[in-house]
N, C-alpha and C positions, 0 to 999 in steps of 0.2 A: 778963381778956384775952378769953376765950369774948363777956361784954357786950360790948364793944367790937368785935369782928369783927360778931357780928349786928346793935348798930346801924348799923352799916357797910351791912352788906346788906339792912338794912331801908331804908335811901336811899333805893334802888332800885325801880323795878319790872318783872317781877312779882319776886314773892315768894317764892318757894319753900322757901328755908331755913325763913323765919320762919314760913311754913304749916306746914311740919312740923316745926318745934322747939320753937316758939317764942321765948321771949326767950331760949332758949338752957342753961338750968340741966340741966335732963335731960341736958347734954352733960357739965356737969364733971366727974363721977366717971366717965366712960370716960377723959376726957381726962387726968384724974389719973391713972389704972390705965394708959394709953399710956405716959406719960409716966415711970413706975413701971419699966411692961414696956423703955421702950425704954433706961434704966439698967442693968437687970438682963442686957439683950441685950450690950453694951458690956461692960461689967464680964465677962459668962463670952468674950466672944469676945479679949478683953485676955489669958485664964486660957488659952487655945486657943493664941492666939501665945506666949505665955512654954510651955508645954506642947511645941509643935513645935519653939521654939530648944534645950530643952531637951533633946528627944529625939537631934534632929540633932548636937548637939554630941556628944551620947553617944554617935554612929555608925549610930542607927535610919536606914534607907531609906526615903525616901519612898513606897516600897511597902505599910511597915507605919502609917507615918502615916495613910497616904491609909482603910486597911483603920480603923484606930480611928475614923477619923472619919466610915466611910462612903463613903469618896471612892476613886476612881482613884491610884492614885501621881501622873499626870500631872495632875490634878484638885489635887489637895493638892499637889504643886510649884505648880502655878500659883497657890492664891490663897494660900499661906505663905512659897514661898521666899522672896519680897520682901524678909520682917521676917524672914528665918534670919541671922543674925549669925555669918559663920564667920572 
């Protein structure tokens, strides 16, 4: 996929990517470990919503929410309530 984008942009001129990457390999292990990290971000933030429906149904406050996660209460309603299932 990475080959493919830079021949793309090797088309073109100027050059820039292909100046500093080259044919583009040097890319695939970040791209991989992106790709990895951006799984892993999904997956806990999937564990965050079932975590906050769970709490909520239990009777926690968006108060304490918002506190576990670093947030405002008004901060943690806004980006949970959404997905709270009452």
């Amino acid at each position: 996929m990475v080959r493919k984008r830079v021949e793309l942009l090797d088309q073109g001129t100027p050059r820039p990517f292909v100046a500093a990457h080259g044919d583009g390999r040097a890319l695939l292990e970040p791209l991989r470990g992106l790709t990895a990290d951006a799984g892993e971000v999904r997956s806990l933030q999937a564990r965050i919503r079932s975590s906050v429906q769970q709490l909520r149904a239990g009777g926690a406050s968006w108060a304490v929410i918002g506190n576990a996660l670093g947030l405002t209460k008004q901060a943690a309603q806004q980006q949970y309530g959404r997905d709270v299932l009452l």
